[in-house]
N, CA, C and O of each residue as an XYZ file, in Angstrom:
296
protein
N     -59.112    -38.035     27.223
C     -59.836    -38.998     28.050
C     -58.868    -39.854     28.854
O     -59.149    -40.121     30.023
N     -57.870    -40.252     28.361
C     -56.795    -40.624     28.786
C     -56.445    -40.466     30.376
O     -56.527    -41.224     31.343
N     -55.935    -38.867     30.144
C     -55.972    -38.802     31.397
C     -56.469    -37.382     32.311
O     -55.951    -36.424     32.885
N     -57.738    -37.916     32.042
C     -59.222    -37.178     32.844
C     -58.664    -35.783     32.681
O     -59.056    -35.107     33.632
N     -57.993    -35.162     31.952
C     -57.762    -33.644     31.645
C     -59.333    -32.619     32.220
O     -59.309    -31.487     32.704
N     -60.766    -33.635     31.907
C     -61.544    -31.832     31.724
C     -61.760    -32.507     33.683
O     -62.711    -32.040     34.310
N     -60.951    -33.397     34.300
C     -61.526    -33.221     35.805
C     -60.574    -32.342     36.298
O     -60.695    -32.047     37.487
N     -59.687    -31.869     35.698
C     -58.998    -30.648     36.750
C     -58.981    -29.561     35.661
O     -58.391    -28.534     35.995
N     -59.425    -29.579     34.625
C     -59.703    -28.168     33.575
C     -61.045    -27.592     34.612
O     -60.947    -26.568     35.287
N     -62.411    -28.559     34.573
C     -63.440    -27.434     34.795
C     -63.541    -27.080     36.096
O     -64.398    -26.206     36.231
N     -62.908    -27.466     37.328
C     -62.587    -27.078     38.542
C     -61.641    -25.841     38.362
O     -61.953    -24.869     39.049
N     -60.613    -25.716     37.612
C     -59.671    -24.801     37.268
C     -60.155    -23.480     36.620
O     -60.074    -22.349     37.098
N     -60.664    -23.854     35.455
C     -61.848    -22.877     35.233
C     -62.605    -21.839     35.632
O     -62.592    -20.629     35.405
N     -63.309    -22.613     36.314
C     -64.332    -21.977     37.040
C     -63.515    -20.880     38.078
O     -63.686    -19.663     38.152
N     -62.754    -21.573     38.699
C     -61.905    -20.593     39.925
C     -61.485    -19.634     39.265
O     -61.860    -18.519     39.627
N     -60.363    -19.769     37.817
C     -60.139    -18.349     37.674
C     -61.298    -17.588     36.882
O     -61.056    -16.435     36.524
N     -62.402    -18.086     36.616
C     -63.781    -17.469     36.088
C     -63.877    -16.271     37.123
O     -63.976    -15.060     36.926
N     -63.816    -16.997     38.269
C     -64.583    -16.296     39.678
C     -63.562    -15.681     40.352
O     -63.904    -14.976     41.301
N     -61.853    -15.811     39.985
C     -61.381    -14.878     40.067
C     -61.170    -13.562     39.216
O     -60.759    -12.502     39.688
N     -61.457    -13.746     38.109
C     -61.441    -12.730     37.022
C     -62.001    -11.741     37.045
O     -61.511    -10.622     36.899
N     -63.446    -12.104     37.289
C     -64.249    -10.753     38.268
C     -64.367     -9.986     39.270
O     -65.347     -9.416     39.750
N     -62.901    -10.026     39.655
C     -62.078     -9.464     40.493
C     -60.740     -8.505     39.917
O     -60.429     -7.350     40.206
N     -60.111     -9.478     39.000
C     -59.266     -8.636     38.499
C     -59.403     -8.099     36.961
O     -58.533     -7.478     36.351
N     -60.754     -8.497     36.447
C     -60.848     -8.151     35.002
C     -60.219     -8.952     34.076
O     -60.698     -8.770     32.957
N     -59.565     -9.555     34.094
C     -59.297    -11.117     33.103
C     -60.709    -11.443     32.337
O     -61.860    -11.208     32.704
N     -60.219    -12.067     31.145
C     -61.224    -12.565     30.574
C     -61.556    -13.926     31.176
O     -60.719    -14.584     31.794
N     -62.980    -14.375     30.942
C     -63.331    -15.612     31.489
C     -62.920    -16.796     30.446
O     -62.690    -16.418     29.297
N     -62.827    -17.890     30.664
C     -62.750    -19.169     29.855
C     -63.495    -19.758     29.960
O     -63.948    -19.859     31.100
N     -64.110    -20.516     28.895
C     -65.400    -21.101     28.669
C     -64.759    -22.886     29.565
O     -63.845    -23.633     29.216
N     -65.940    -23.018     31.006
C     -65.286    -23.926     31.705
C     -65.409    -25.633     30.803
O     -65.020    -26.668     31.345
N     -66.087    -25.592     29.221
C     -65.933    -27.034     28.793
C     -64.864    -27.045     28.027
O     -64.443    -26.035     27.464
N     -64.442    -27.960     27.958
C     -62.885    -27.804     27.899
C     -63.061    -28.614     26.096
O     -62.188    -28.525     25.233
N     -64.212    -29.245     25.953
C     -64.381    -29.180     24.353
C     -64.744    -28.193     23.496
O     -64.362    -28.101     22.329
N     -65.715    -27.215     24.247
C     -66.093    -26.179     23.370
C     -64.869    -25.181     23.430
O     -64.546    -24.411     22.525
N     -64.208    -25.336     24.725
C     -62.970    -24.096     24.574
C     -61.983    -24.043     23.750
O     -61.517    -23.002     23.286
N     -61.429    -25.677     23.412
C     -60.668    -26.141     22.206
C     -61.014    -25.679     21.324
O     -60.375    -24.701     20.936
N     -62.108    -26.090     20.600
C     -63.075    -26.100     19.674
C     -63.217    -24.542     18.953
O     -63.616    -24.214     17.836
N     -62.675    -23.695     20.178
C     -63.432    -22.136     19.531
C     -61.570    -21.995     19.168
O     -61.234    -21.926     17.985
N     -60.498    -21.965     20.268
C     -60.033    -21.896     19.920
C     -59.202    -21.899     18.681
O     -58.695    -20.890     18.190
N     -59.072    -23.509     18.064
C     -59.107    -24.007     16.822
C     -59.672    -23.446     15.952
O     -59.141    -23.246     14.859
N     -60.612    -23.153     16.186
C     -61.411    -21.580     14.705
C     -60.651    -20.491     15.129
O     -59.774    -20.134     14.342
N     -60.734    -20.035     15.897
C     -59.983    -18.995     16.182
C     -58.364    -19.114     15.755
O     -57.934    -18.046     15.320
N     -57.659    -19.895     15.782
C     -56.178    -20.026     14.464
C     -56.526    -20.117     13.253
O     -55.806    -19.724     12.335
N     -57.848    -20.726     13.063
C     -58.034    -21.021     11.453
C     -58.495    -19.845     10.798
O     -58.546    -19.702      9.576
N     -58.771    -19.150     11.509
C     -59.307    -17.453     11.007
C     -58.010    -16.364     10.806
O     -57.952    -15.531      9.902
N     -56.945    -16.581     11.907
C     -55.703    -16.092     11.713
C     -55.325    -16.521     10.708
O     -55.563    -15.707      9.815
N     -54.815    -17.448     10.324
C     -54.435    -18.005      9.037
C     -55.255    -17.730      7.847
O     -54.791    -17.798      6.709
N     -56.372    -17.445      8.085
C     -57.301    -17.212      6.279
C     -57.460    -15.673      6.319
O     -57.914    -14.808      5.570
N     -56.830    -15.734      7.635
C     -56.100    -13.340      7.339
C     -54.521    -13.538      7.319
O     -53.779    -12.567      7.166
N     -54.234    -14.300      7.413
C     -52.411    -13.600      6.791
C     -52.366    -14.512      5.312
O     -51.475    -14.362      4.476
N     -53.683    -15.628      5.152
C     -53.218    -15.380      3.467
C     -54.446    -14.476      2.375
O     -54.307    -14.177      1.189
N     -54.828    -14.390      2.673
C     -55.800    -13.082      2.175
C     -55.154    -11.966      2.293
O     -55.304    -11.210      1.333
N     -54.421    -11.559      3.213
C     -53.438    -10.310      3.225
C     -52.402    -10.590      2.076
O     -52.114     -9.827      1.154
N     -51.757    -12.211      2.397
C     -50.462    -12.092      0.970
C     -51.002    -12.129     -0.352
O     -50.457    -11.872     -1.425
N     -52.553    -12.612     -0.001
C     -52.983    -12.658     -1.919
C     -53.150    -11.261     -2.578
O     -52.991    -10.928     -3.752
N     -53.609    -10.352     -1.206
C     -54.460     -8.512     -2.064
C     -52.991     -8.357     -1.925
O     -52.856     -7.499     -2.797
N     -51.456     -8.605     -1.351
C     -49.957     -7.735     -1.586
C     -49.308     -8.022     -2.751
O     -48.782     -7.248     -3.551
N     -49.431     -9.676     -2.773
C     -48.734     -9.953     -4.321
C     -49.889    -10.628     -5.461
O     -50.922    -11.177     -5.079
N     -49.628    -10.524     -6.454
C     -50.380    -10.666     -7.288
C     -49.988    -11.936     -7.971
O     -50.816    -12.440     -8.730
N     -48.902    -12.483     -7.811
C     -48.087    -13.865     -8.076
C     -48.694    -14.847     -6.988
O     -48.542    -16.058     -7.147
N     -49.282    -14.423     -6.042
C     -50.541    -15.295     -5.268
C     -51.851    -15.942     -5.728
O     -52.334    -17.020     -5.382
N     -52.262    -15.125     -6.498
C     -53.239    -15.195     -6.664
C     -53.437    -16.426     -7.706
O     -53.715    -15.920     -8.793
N     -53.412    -17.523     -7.782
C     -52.552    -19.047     -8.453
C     -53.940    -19.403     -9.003
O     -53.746    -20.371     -9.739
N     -55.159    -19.115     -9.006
C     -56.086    -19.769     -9.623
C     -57.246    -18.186    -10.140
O     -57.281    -16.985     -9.876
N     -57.938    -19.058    -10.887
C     -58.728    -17.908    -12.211
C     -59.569    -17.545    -10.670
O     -59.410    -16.401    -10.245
N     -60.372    -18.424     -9.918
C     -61.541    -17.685     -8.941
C     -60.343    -16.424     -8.231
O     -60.561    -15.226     -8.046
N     -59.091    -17.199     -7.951
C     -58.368    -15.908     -7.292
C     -58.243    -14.552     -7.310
O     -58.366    -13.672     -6.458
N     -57.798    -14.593     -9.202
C     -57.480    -13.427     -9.961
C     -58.847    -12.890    -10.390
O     -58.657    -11.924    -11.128
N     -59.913    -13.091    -10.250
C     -61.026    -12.396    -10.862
C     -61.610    -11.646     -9.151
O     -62.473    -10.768     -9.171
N     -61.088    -12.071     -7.972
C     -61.973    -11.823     -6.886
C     -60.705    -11.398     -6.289
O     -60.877    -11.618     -5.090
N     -60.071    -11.138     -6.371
C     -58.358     -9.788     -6.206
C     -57.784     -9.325     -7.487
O     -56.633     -8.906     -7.610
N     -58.702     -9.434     -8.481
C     -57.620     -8.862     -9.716
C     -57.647     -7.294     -9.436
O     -57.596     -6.777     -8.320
N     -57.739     -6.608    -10.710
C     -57.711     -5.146    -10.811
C     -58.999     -4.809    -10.844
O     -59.892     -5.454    -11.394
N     -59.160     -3.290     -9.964
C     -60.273     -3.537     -9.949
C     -60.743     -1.882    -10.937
O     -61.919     -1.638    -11.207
């Protein structure tokens, strides 16, 4: 808010929206809260797959009983 960031995000936006359908680029969602917003899930999902990947590789991960009963042996 500071300093008016979504008045030159959703002008910006939009243009390469409407250029994209030109060159095939993906579009960006022009609110610049919901675009954060997805983003930010979108790392938090990366992250709950590279540790779900290290818990099913090592088994010294798996640090609590819900862990080891829902990756133990199966």
């Amino acid at each position: 808010k500071q300093v008016a960031l979504t008045e030159y995000w959703t002008p910006l936006a939009s243009a390469y929206n409407k250029a994209s359908m030109f060159t095939g680029g993906q579009a960006v969602d022009p609110d610049l809260d919901a675009y954060v917003t997805q983003k930010a899930i979108d790392g938090l999902f990366v992250l709950i797959a590279d540790e779900e990947q290290k818990i099913r590789q090592d088994p010294m991960a798996r640090t609590t009983d819900l862990l080891k009963r829902v990756f133990g042996a199966k």
